[in-house]
N, C-alpha and C positions, 0 to 999 in steps of 0.2 A: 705334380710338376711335370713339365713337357719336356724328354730327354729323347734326341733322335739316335736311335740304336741301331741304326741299318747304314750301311754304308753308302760313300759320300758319292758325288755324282761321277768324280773318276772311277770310281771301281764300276763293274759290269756287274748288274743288277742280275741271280740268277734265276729271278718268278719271271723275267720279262721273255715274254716266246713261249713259255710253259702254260701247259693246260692242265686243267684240274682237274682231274675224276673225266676226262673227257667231254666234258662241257662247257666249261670257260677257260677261252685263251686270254691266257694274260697281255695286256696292250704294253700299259705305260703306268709309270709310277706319279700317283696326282700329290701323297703329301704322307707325311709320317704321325704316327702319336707316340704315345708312352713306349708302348711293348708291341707296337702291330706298326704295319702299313698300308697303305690304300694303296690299289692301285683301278687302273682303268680296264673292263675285260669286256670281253664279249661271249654271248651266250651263242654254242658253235649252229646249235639248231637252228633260231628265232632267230641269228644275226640280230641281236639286239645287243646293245651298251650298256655295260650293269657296273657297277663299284662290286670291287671285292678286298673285303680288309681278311690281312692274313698276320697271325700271330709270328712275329719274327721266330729266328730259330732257335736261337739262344734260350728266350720265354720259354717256348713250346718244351723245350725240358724238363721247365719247372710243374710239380704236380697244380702248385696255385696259381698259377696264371693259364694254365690250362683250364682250370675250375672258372675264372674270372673270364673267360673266353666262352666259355661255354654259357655262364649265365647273361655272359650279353645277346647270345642266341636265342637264350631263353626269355628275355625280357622284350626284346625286339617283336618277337614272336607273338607273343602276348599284348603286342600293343598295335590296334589298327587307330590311326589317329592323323589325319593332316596337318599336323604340326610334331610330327614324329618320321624320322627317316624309314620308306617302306622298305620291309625286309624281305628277299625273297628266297634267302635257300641259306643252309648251314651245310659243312662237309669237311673229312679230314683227307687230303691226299698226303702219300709217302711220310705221315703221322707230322703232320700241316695241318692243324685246324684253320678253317677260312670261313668267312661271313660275307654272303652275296645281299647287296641292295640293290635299290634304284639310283642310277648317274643321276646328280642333281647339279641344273646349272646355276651359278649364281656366287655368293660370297660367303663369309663367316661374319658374324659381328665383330670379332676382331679386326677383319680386315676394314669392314666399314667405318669403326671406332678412331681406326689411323686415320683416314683419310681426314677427319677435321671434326669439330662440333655435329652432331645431329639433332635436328630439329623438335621438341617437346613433343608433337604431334606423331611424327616419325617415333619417339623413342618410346611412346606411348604406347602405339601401335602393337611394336615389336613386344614389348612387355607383356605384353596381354597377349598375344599368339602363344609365348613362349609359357603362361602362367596354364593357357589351356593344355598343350602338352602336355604339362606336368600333372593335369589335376589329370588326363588321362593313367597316367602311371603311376600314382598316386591311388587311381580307386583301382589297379591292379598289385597293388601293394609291394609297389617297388620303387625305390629312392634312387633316385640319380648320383649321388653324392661328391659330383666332380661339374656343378653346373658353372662356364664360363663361356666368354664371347668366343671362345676358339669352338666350342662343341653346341653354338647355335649358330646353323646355318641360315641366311636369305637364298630361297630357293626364288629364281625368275621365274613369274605368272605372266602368263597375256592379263588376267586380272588384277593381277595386285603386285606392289613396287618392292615388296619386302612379304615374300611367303615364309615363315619361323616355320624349322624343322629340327627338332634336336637331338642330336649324333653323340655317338660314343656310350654308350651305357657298359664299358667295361669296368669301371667302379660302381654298379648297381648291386641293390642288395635286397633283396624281398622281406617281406615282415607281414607275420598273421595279423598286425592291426597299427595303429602308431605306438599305443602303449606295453605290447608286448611282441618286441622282436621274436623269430622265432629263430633258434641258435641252431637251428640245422642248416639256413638259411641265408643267416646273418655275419658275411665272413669279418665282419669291423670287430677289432680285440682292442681294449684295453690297453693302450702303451702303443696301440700303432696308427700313426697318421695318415690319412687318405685325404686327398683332396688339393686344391689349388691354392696358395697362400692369400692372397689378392683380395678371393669369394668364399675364405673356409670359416665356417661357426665358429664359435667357441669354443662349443664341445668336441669338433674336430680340432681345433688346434691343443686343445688340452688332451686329446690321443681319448677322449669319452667314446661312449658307443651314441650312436646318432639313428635318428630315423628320418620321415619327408621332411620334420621342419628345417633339415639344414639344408634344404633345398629354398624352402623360402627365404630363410636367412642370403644363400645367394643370391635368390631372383631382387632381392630388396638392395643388394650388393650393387649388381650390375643397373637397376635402375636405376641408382645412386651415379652412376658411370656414364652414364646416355646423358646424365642432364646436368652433370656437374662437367665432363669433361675429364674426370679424373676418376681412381678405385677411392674409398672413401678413407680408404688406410694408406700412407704411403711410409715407405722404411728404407733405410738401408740394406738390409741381409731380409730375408724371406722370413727370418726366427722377430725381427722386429717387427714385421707386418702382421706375424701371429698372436705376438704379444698385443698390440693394439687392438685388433678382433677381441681380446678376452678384457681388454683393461680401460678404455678408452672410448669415451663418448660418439654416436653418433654423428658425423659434421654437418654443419649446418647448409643446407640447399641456398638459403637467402643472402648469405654471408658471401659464400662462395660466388653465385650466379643471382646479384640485385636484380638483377633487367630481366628474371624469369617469371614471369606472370601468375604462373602453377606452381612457385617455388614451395610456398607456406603450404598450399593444400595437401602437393605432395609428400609433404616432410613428414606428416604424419602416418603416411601410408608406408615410406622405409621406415620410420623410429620403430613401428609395430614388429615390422619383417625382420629387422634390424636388431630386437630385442635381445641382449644377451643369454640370457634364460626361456630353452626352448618354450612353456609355458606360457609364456608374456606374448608369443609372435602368433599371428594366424595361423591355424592346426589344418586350416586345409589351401592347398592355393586357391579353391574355387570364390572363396573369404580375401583373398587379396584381390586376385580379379574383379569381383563386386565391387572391392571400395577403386579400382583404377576403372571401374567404368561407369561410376558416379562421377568423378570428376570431371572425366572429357568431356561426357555424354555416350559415350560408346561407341559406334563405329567411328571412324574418322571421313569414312563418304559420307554418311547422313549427316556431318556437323553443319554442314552449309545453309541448310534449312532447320536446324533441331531450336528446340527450345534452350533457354540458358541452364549450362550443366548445376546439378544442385550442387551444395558445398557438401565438405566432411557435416556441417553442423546441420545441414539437412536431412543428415542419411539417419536411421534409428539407427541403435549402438550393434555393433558385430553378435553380439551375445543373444540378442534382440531373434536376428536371421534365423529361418529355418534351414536345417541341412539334413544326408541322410544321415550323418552320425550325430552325435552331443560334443560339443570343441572339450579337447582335453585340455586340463592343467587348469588353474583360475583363470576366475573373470577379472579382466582389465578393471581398473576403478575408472568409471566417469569425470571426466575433465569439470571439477567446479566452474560454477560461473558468475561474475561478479554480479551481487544482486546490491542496488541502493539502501542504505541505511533507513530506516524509518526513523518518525519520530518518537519518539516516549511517551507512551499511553494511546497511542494509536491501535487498530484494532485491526490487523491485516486479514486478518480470516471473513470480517463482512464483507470486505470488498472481493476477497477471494470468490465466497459463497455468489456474488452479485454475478462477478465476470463469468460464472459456471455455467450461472442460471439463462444470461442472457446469450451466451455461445451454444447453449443449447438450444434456446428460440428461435435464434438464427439458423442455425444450421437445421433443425427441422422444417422452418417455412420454406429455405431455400430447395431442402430435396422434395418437398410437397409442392411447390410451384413446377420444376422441374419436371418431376413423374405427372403432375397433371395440367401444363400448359395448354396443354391442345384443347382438354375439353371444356379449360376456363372462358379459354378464347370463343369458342364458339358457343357459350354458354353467353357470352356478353353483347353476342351481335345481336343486333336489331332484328326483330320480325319485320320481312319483308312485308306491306299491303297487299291485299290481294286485288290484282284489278283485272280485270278483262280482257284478254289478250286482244291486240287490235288488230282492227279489219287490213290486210295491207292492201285492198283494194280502196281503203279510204285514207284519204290525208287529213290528220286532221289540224285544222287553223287555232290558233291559240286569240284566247278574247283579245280584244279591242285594246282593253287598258291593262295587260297583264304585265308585271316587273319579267325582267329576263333574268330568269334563275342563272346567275356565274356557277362554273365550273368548279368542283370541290379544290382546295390545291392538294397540289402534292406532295407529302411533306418528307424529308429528308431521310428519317428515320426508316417511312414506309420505302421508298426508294432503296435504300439497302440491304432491307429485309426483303424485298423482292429479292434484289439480284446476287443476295445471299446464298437464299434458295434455290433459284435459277442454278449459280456455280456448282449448289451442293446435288441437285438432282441431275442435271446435263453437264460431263465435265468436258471441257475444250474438246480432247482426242477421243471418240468415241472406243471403249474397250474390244477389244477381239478378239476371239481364239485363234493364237498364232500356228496352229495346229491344221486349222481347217486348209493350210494349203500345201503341193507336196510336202513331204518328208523329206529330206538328202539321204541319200545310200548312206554314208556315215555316221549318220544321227537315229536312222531306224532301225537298227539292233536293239542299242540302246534303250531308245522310247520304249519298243516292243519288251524289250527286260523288265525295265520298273513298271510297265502297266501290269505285268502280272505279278507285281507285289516284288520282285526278287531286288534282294540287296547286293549292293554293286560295291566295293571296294574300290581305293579311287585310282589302282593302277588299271582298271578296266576304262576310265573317264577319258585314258590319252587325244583315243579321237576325237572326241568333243572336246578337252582344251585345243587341237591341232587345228580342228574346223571354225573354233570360236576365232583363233589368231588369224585364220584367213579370214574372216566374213566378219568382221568388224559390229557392224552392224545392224547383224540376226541376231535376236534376244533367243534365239529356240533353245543354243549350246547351254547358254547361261540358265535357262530354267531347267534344263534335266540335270545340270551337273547342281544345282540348289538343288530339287527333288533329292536326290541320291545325297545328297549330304543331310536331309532331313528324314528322308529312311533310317542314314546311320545315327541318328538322334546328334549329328553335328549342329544344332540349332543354331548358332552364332554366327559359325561358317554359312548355311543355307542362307539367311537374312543376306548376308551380304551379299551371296551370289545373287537373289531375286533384286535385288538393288542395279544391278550389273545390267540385270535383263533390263528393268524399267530405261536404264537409264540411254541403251540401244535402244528401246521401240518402246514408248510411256503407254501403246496402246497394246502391248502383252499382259498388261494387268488379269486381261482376258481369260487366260492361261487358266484352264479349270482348277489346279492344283495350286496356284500360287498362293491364294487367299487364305485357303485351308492351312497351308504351313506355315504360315505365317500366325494364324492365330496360335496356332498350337504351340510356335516359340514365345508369344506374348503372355505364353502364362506359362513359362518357363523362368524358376527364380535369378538364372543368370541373364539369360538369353531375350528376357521380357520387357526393359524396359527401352533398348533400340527398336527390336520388333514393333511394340506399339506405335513408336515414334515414324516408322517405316511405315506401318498400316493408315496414320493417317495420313502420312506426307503423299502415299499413292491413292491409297482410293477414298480418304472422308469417309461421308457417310454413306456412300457406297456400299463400306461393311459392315453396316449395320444388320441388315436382315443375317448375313453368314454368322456374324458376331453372336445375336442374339441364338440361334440355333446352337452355336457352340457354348453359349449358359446354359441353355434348358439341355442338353445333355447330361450336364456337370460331370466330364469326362475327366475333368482336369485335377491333379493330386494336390492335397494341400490346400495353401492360399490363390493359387491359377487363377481358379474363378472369378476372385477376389481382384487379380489386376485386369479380367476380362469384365469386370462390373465397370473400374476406373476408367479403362478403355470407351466403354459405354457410351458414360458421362459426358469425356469429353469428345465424342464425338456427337453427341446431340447436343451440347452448348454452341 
C-alpha cells in the first residue's frame, strides 16, 4: 500500500539543495513511495539529469528497510533491460542510502488509467512491454512482488507512444529457482503481507511465501484493468478486496465490456494468470507473453499488413512449448470439445483410418510439387524445332495460299504469374546500403562501436534517439539502435526498431545487417513469429538466398530451423 511519509509541501524539504557524496545535487522533489522518495538531481561533473530515490529518514533506521533498499540496488543492478528503469549508481551519504537512475520522461499507468478507457491495442501493447521486463527479472531470479500501474511507467520515445519501464523493486526478492526460494534471500515470512491489495495473489493475501508467479497473477490483474476499465476485484476496505483475490471468481471480460472484440480470447489468457493456485497460472511470463502475442498478432506496427491473428484454439497447448526450464506444478487439462453423436453400429475408426490415409497423400503430393515445381515445369515444355537460323540479309515471303497463323492469346493466369514474378524479383524501390553515404558525427562513434562487435547498453544509444528525433526521416538512427538491441539478444525490441527504419526509407532494407537479424529473431520461440511476418512484408523473396544460408548453417537452437523451413515455404508459395 502507498503511504506518503515525507512531509507535505508546506514544510521545506531538507535533501532539496543537498548534494550527495559530492556528485549529485539534489533539484526538486518529483513524487513519493512507500518508504523512499524521488527526486530530481543532477550529476555535478556530466551536468546531466538523473532521478535519485532516497530512503526517508525514519526507514533508514530500520535494519529492514535498509536490507529492502539495498536489494533494490541490487536487483536494478542486475537487470539491463528496456523495459526496466536504467540504474546507474548506489551510495549512502550522512548514513542515507540513495538509488541514482535515468530521469524518465513520460507517465505511469496509473496516471494513464485515469484519464479514461485505453484502447485494446494500446493496452495490449503495454502488457506485453511490461511481460518482457518481467521475464527479464525473472531469468535473474528475482520477483517483483508489488507489480501495479503506479510502478509501470510510459517512458516518451521519438519511436514509440508508450515505452513500459518498470520502477520500484523495493519489494523484490531473489530466489535460486521458482520452486525453491532461497531463505537467505527471501525476505516474505509467513504471517506477513507485501504487496498492493487491488493486484495481490492469493497467496500474498493469505501472508503465504510467493515467488514470480504472483507477478503473473498481477500482470493478468492489471490487464484485467486496461480492458475492463476497472481492478477485477472491487471492495469496500482493502481486507475485502483481499478476501476476493482468494475467494471469488475471475470476472467476466464479455459481460463487463460486450462491444470488445478481444474480449473471449482474452479471458482465457487472465483466467490462466488469474489462477488462484500458483500451479494452474503460466510459471514463466515468457508463456503469457506467447499467448498475448498470438492473439494480436504481435507488434502493433506490423498489424496493418499482418495476416489474420490465430485464435487461442490455433495455438498448440502451453505444455506443448519449448522453454529453457520444464513449467512447474501440473499440466492444465485440455478444454474438451464437443464432438457429434454418432450413430449405433457405426464404425468411426474406418473413416478415421480413411481421413489419415488421404491427409497424408495430400500433404505429401503437395510438398513434392512444391520442392520440385521448377524442374516439372521445364520438364513439360515443348522441344523447341530446330531450324536454321535465318539469313537477315534475306526476307523471306510467305506462300501464296498460306493461313495467317493468329497470335497465341494471353491468358490471365499467365499474366499474373508474370507480374507475380516481375514484383517478386524487381521490387518497386530498389534496396541500398544507407551506409554508403556520409556518416553524421553523432552516429559514427556508435556505428564504429558495434562494427567491432562491442555491446552497447541503451544509455549509450542517447545520441542516436536525440539524432533520430531531429531527422525524422533517416532510417540510419533506427538501424543501429535495432543492431544494438539485437547484440543485446533484445529480439522483439530489434524487429521493431528495423520496422521504424523501413518505414523512414523502405530502401534501407539494404542495410547489410538488417536481414541477418531479423532472421535470427525468426527463429526465436518468442520473438519469431512478428519477425517472419516483418521478413516478408519487407523483403519477399528477396530473403530467400540469406534464408536458405541461415538453414544450411543450422545455427539455430531447438525448433528455429524449424520456423526458418516454415518461413521458406511461405515465401516461395
Amino acid at each position: 500500500m502507498d503511504v506518503d511519509l515525507f512531509p507535505s509541501a508546506s514544510v521545506p524539504d531538507p535533501f532539496i539543495g543537498r548534494t550527495l557524496d559530492g556528485r549529485y545535487e539534489v533539484l526538486a522533489r518529483l513524487g513519493a513511495g512507500s518508504v523512499g522518495v524521488v527526486y530530481q538531481g543532477r550529476h555535478v561533473r556530466l551536468n546531466r539529469l538523473v532521478a535519485i530515490k532516497v530512503l526517508q529518514q525514519s526507514a533508514a533506521a530500520s535494519p529492514e528497510w535498509r536490507r529492502r533498499f539495498e536489494r533494490e540496488a541490487r536487483a536494478l543492478s542486475a537487470l539491463s533491460h528496456p523495459n526496466v528503469v536504467p540504474f546507474t549508481g548506489f551510495g549512502i551519504d550522512g548514513g542515507v542510502p540513495y538509488l541514482v537512475m535515468e530521469l524518465l520522461q513520460g507517465k505511469t499507468l496509473a496516471e494513464l488509467i485515469s484519464e479514461g478507457p485505453v484502447a485494446p491495442a494500446r493496452s495490449l501493447g503495454i502488457v506485453r512491454q511490461m511481460l518482457r521486463g518481467l521475464s527479464a527479472a525473472h531469468d535473474q531470479a528475482i520477483a517483483h512482488r508489488d507489480l501495479k500501474p503506479a510502478n509501470i511507467f510510459l517512458q516518451a520515445l521519438p519511436d514509440h507512444a508508450d515505452h513500459v519501464r518498470l520502477l520500484d523493486f523495493g519489494m523484490a526478492t531473489f530466489f535460486e529457482g521458482v520452486s525453491s526460494p532461497s531463505t537467505a534471500e527471501n525476505p516474505s515470512r509467513v504471517g506477513v503481507v507485501f504487496g498492493t491489495p487491488a493486484y495481490m495473489s492469493p497467496e500474498q493475501a493469505k501472508a503465504e511465501r510467493v515467488d514470480t508467479r504472483a507477478d503473473i497473477y498481477a500482470a493478468g490483474a492489471i490487464l484485467f484493468e486496461l480492458l475492463a476499465g476497472r481492478p477485477p476485484y472491487v471492495a469496500d476496505t482493502p481486507q475485502g478486496v483481499m478476501e476476493a483475490h482468494v475467494l471469488e471468481p475471475v470476472p467476466s471480460l464479455a459481460k463487463l465490456r460486450p462491444e470488445l472484440p478481444i474480449a473471449r480470447r482474452v479471458q482465457a489468457v487472465i483466467d490462466r494468470a488469474m489462477a488462484k493456485k500458483p500451479a494452474d497460472r503460466y510459471p514463466k511470463a515468457l508463456w503469457m507473453l506467447s499467448a498475448l502475442e498470438a492473439i494480436d498478432g504481435g507488434s502493433p506496427v506490423a498489424a496493418t499488413n499482418a495476416e489474420p491473428a490465430p485464435t487461442l484454439k490455433d495455438l498448440p497447448p502451453v505444455s506443448a512449448r519449448r522453454d529453457r526450464e520444464p513449467p512447474t506444478g501440473r499440466q492444465l487439462p485440455s478444454v474438451p470439445s464437443a464432438r457429434r453423436a454418432r450413430k449405433v453400429g457405426s464404425h468411426p475408426w474406418r473413416t478415421a483410418i480413411a481421413l489419415v490415409v488421404l491427409a497424408a497423400a495430400v500433404t505429401t503430393g503437395v510438398t513434392f510439387l512444391r520442392r520440385h515445381r521448377g524442374q516439372l515445369v521445364e520438364r513439360a515444355k515443348p522441344v523447341a524445332a530446330q531450324v536454321p537460323a535465318p539469313n537477315p540479309q534475306v526476307t523471306p515471303t510467305p506462300p501464296a495460299h498460306a493461313p495467317v497463323q493468329p497470335s497465341p492469346p494471353t491468358t490471365v493466369a499467365a499474366t499474373q504469374t508474370q507480374t507475380k514474378s516481375a514484383s517478386a524479383v524487381a521490387p518497386a524501390q530498389r534496396a541500398r546500403d544507407p551506409w554508403q553515404e556520409p556518416v553524421p558525427e553523432s552516429l559514427k562513434p556508435i556505428r564504429d562501436t558495434l562494427e567491432h562487435g562491442t555491446r552497447l547498453n541503451e544509455g549509450a544509444l542517447g545520441p542516436v534517439y536525440a539524432f533520430a528525433r531531429q531527422n525524422p526521416g533517416d532510417p540510419r538512427p533506427w538501424l543501429l539502435i535495432a543492431h544494438a538491441y539485437a547484440q543485446l539478444n533484445w529480439l522483439s525490441d530489434s524487429v521493431e526498431r528495423y520496422q521504424r527504419a523501413y518505414r523512414a526509407d523502405p530502401t534501407s532494407r539494404g542495410d547489410p545487417q538488417m536481414l541477418e537479424d531479423l532472421l535470427t529473431a525468426a527463429a526465436h520461440r518468442v520473438a519469431g513469429r512478428n519477425a517472419a511476418r516483418v521478413i516478408r512484408d519487407i523483403y519477399g523473396a528477396e530473403a530467400l538466398p540469406a534464408l536458405e544460408k541461415a538453414i544450411a548453417r543450422g545455427a539455430s537452437e531447438g525448433d528455429g530451423n524449424e520456423r526458418l523451413d516454415h518461413l521458406r515455404d511461405s515465401l516461395e508459395q
